[in-house]
C-alpha positions as CSV (number, residue, x, y, z in Angstrom):
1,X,15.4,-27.2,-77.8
2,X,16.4,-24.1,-79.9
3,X,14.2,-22.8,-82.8
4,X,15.6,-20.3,-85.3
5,X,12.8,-18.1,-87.2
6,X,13.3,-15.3,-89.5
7,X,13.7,-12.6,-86.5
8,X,13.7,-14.6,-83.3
9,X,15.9,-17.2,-81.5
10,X,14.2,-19.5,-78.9
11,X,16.7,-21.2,-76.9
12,X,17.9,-21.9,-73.1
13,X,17.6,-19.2,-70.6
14,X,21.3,-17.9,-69.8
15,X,22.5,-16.6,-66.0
16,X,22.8,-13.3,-68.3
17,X,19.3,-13.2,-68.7
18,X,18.4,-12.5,-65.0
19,X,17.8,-9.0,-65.2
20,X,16.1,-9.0,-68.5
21,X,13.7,-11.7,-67.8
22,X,13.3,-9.6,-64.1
23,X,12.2,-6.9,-66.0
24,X,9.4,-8.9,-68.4
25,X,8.4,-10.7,-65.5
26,X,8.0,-7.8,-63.0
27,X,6.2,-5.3,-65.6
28,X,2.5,-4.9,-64.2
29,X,1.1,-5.4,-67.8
30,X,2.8,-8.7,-67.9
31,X,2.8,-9.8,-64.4
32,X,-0.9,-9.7,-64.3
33,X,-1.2,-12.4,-66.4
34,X,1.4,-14.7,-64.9
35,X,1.7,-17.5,-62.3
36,X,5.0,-16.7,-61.6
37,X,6.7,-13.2,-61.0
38,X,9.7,-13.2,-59.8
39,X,10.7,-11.0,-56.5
40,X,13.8,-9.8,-57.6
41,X,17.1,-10.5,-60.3
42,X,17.9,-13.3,-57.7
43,X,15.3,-15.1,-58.2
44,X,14.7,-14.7,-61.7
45,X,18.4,-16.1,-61.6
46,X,17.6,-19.1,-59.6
47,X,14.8,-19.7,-61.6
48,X,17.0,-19.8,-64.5
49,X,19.6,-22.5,-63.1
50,X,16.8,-24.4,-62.8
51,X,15.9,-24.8,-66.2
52,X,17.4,-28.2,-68.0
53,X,19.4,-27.4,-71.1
54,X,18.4,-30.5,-73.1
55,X,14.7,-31.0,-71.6
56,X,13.0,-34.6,-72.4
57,X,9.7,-34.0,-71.2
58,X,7.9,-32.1,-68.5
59,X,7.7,-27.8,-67.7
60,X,10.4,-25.8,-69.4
61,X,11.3,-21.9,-70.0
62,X,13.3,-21.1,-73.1
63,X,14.3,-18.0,-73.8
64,X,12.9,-15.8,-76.9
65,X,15.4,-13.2,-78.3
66,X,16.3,-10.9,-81.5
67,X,18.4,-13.4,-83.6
68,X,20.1,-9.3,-84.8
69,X,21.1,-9.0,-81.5
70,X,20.3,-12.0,-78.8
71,X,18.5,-9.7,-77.2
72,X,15.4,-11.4,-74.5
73,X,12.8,-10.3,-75.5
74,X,10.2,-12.7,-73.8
75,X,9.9,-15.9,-73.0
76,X,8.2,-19.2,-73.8
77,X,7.2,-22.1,-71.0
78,X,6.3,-25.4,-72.9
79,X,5.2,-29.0,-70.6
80,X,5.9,-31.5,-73.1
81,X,4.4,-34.9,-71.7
82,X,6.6,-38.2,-71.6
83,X,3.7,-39.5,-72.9
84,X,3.7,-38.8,-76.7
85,X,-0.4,-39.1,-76.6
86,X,-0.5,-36.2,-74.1
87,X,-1.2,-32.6,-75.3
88,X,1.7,-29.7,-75.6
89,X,0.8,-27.1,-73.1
90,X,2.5,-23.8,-73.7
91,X,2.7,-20.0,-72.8
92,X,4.4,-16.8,-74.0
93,X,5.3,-13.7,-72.2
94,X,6.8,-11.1,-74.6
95,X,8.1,-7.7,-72.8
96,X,6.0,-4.6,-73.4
97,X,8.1,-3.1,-75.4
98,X,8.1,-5.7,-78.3
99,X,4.6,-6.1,-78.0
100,X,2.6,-5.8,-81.5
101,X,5.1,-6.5,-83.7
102,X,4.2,-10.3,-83.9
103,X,6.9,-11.2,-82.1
104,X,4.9,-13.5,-80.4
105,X,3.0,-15.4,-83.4
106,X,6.3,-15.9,-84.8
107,X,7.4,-17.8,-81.6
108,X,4.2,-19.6,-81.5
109,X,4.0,-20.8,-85.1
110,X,7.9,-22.1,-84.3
111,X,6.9,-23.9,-81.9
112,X,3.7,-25.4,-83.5
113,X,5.8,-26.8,-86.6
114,X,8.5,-28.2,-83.7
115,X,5.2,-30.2,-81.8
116,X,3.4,-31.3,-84.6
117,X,6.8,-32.2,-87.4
118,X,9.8,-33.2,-85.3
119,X,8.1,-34.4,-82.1
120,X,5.2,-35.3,-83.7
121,X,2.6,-34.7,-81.3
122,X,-1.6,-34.7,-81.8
123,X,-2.4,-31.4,-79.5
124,X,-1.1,-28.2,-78.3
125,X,-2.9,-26.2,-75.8
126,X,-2.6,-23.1,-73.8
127,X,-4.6,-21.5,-71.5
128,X,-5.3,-17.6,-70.9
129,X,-7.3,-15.0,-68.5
130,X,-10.0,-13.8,-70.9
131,X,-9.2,-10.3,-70.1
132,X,-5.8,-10.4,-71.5
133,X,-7.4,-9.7,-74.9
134,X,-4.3,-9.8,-76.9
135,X,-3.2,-13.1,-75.7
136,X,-7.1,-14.5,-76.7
137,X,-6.5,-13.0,-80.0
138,X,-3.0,-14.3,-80.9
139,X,-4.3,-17.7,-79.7
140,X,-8.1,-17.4,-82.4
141,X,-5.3,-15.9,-85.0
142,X,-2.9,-18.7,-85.0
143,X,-6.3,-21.3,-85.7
144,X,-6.5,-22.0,-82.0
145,X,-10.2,-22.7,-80.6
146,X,-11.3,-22.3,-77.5
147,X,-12.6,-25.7,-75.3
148,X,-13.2,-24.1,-72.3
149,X,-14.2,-21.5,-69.5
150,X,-13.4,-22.3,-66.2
151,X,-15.2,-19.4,-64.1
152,X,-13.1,-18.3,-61.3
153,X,-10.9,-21.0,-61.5
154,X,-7.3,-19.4,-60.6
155,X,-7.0,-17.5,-57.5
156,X,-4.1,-14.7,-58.9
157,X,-2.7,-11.6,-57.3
158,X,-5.1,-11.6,-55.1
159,X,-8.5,-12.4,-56.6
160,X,-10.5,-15.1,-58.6
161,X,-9.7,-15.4,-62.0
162,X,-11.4,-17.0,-65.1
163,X,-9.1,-19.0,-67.1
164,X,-9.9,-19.9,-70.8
165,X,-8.7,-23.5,-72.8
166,X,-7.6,-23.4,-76.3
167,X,-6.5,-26.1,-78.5
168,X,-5.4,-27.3,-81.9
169,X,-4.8,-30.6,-83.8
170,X,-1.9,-31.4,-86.0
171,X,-4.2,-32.2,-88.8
172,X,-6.1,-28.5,-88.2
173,X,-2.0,-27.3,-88.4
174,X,-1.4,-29.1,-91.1
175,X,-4.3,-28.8,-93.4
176,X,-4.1,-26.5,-96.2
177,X,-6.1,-23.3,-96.3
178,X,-9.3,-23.4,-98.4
């Protein structure tokens, strides 16, 4: 999967990538958020390797970079279901410092005109911590709407964590504005 936008690139993680993605990954602001942080370049490497260049279905990491430069800025995990029915889940790490400079909307609204035109899908959803305010207001910007709050749910870095659901349907995509 690659997606071209007007500033970004969102395409398969490179070996060259290891130390950038390290970097995102490890940051405090950004690891607090984040399942996975990776100990060192190494494993930000293997993790990499691991990643299928022409994914079918199932949990995938694609890069997101400057299309001036290639540059990794972030990155953008999608679990796209073999069964066509099934929601797109996604997530987005961008690096602190190309934060607010909607970086990350433009990633996300790629990737919303991918799953609901070319693959053709019903849902997308993500999930967030409710403290990560920017994250919860990148998802209510792009017309996402919250389903759930799961109290406590995620035991992360060392404590319980609420976790909150958002969704949206193709036709709430694709509808005009009013």
């Amino acid at each position: 999967m690659e997606l071209v936008t007007a500033r970004l690139r969102i395409d398969a993680l490179r070996p060259a990538d290891a130390e950038a993605l390290f970097a995102c990954r490890a940051d405090p602001a950004v690891a607090r958020y984040q399942g996975w942080c990776p100990a060192d370049v190494a494993a930000a490497r293997g993790f990499i390797v691991t990643q299928p260049l022409q994914p079918a279905h199932g949990w995938f990491q694609r890069a997101i970079r400057l299309r001036e430069n290639g540059r990794l800025i972030g990155d953008l995990g999608l679990n796209l279901p073999e069964d066509a029915r099934a929601s797109v889940e996604f997530g987005i790490s961008i690096a602190p410092a190309g934060q607010g400079r909607g970086y990350a909307g433009e990633a996300v609204r790629a990737l919303f005109e991918q799953a609901f035109g070319a693959w053709g899908r019903h849902r997308v959803q993500a999930s967030a911590d409710p403290r990560n305010l920017a994250c919860v207001a990148l998802l209510r910007a792009l017309g996402m709407r919250q389903e759930a709050h799961h109290r406590e749910s995620l035991w992360l870095r060392g404590e319980w964590v609420d976790d909150v659901v958002f969704a949206l349907l193709a036709r709430e995509w694709l509808a005009p504005p009013p």
